[in-house]
FITITI-276373 format. One line per 3 residues: number of its first residue (from 0); their letters; for each residue x, y, z of C-alpha. Coordinates in nm, 4 decimals. Example, Ala and Ser with C-alpha at 12.3 -4.5 7.8 and 13.67 -1.06 7.14 Angstrom:
0	as	1.2300 -0.4500 0.7800; 1.3670 -0.1060 0.7140
end
This chain:
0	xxx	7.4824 36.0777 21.3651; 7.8135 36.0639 21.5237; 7.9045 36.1379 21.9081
3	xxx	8.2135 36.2910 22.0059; 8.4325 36.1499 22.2779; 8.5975 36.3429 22.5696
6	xxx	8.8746 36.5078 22.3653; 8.6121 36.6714 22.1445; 8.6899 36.3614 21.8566
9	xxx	8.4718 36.1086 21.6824; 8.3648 35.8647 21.8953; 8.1657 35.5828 21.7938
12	xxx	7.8859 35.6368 21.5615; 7.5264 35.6257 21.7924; 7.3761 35.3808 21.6150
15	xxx	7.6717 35.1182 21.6545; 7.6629 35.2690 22.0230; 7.2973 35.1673 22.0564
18	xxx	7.3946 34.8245 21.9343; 7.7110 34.7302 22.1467; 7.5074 34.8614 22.4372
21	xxx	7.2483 34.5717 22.3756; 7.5105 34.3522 22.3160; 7.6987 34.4282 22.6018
24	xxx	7.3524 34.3580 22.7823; 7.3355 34.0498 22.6723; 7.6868 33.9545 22.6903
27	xxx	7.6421 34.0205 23.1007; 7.3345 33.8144 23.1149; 7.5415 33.5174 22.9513
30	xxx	7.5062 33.5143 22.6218; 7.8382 33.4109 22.4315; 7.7446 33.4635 22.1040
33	xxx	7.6927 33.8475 22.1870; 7.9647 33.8678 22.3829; 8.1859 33.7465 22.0825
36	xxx	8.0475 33.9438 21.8289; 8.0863 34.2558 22.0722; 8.4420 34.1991 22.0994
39	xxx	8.4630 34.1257 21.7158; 8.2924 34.5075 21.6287; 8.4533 34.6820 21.8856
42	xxx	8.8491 34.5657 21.8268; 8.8746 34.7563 21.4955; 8.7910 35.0767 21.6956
45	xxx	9.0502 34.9843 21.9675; 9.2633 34.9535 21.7019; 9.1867 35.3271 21.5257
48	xxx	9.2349 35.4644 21.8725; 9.5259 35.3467 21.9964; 9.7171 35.3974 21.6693
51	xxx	9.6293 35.7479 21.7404; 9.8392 35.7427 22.0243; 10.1223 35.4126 21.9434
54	xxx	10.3407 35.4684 21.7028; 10.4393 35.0688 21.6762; 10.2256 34.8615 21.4999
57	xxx	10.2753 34.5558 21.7933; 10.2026 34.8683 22.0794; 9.8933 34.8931 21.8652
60	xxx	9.8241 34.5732 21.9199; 9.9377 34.5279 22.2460; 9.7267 34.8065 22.3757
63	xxx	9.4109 34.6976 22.2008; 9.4721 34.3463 22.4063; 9.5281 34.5292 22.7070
66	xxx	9.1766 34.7224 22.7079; 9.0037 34.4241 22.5724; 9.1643 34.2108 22.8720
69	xxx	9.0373 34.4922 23.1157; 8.6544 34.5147 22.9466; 8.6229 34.1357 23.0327
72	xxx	8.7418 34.1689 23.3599; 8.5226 34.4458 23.4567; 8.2175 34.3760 23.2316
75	xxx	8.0004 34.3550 23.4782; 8.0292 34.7114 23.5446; 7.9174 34.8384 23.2788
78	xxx	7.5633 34.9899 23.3091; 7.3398 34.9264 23.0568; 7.1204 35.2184 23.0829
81	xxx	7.4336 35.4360 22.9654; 7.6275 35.4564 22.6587; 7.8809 35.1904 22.5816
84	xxx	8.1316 35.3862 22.3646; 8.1994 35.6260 22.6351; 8.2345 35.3862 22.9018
87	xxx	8.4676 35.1892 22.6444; 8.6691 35.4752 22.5790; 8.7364 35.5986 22.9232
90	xxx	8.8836 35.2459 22.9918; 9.0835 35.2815 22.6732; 9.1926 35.5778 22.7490
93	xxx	9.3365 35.4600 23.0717; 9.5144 35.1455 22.9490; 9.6386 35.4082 22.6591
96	xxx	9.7948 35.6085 22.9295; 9.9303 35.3571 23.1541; 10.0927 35.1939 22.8920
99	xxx	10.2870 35.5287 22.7650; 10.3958 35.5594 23.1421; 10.5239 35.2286 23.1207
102	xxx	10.7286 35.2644 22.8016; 10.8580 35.6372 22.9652; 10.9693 35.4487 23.2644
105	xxx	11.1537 35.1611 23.0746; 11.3268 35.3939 22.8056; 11.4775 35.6410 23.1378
108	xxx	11.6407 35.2903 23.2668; 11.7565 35.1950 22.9361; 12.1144 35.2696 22.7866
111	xxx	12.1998 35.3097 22.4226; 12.4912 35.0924 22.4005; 12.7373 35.2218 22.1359
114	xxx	13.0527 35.0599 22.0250; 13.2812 35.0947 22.3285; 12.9907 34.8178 22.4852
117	xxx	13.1101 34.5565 22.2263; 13.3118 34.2974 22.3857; 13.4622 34.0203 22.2281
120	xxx	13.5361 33.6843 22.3389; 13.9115 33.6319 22.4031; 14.0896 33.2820 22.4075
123	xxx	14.2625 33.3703 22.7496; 13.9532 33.4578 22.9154; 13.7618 33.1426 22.8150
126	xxx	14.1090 32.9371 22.9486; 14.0891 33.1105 23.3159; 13.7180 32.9881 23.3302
129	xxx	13.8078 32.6139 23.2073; 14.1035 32.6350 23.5215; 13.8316 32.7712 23.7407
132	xxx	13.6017 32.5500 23.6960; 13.8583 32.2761 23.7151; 13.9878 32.4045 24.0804
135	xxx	13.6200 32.4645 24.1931; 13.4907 32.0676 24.0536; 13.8385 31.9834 24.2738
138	xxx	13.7318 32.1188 24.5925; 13.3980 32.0185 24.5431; 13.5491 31.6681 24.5158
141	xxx	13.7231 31.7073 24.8773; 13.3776 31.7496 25.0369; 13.2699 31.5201 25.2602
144	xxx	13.0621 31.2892 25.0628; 12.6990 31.4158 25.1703; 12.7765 31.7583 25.1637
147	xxx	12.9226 31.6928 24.8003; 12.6503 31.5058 24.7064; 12.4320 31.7961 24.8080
150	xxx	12.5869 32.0362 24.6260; 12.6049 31.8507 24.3115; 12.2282 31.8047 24.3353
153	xxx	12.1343 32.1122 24.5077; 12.3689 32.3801 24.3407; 12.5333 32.2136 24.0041
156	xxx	12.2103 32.0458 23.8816; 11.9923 32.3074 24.0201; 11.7265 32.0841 24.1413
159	xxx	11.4586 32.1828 24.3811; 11.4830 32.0464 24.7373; 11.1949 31.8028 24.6685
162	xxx	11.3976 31.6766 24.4106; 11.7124 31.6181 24.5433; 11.5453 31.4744 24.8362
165	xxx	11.3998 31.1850 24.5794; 11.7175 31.1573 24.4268; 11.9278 31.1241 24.7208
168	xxx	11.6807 30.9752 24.9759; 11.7916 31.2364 25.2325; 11.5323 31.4518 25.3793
171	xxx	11.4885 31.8142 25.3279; 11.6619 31.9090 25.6301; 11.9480 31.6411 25.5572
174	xxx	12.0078 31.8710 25.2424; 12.0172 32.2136 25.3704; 12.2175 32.1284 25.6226
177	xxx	12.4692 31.9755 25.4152; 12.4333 32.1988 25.1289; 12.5249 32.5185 25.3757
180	xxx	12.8027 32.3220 25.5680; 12.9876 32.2480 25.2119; 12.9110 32.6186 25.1514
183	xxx	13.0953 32.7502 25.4245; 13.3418 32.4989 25.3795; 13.3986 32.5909 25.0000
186	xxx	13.3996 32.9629 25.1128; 13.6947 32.8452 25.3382; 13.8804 32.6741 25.1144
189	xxx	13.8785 32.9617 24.8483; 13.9395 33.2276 25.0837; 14.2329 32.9872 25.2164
192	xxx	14.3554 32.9698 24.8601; 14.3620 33.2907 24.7601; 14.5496 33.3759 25.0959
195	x	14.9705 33.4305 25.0400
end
């Protein structure tokens, strides 16, 4: 005998129903090896459902690890006095949905880039970087020698605070202090620079 889910299809057949119930059962008084093999029967019938709605193989798959993430999470919900499949479904079901809303939202934000979006990488663009870099390593060089050292550490090696603090054996508060002072003073210099 088969049951049929809330959209009027097969759902799973009663007798497997009867059994994941017990299992389930077990599973939330402890038992492991029930748990397992609960998970092991019911994937395969994950997977037939949410091909129904996923197009993508790996959404397929993706979805089924989504509802099997949210059935351990909320297995102790599950009433074992009721049916399993239905309770199994509805979370499917759910996850199904979410994730289409998901993949709706990301595709509106997405652009189709189309040939005009091809850029290629000129030599004279790659020189003005090289003499940038070379005029910003310059005034980094003019710093005063703790607030260089502190950007070095804090902005061109990207360490963490912590870190530099090791490194440099200047406290936290050494750092920031330095590392903002030789910001505003870079900001100065560039803005100095680029003035006629």
């Amino acid at each position: 005998m088969v049951g049929r889910d809330e959209d009027g299809r097969h759902a799973a057949p009663v007798a497997r129903d009867v059994d994941w119930s017990i299992l389930m059962a077990h599973a939330q008084d402890g038992d492991r090896a029930a748990y397992h093999r609960l998970l092991q029967e019911i994937t395969p019938y994950l997977r037939s459902l949410a091909a129904r709605r996923h197009r993508d193989p790996s959404d397929v798959e993706d979805a089924v690890q989504d509802v099997l993430l949210t059935v351990h999470a909320i297995r102790q919900t599950y009433d074992p006095t009721r049916p399993f499949a239905p309770w199994l479904v509805a979370i499917a079901n759910r996850r199904f949905i979410d994730r289409l809303r998901r993949q709706g939202r990301r595709r509106e934000r997405e652009v189709v880039l189309t040939a005009e979006h091809e850029t290629f990488c000129e030599p004279e663009t790659n020189l003005d970087e090289d003499r940038d870099r070379h005029e910003l390593e310059s005034m980094v060089d003019n710093l005063p020698p703790a607030q260089r050292y502190a950007i070095r550490l804090l902005k061109l090696r990207e360490m963490s605070l912590k870190e530099a603090a090791v490194v440099s054996g200047m406290s936290v508060t050494s750092l920031k202090v330095n590392a903002h002072r030789a910001l505003k003073r870079l900001k100065k210099m560039l803005v100095d620079r680029s003035a006629p």
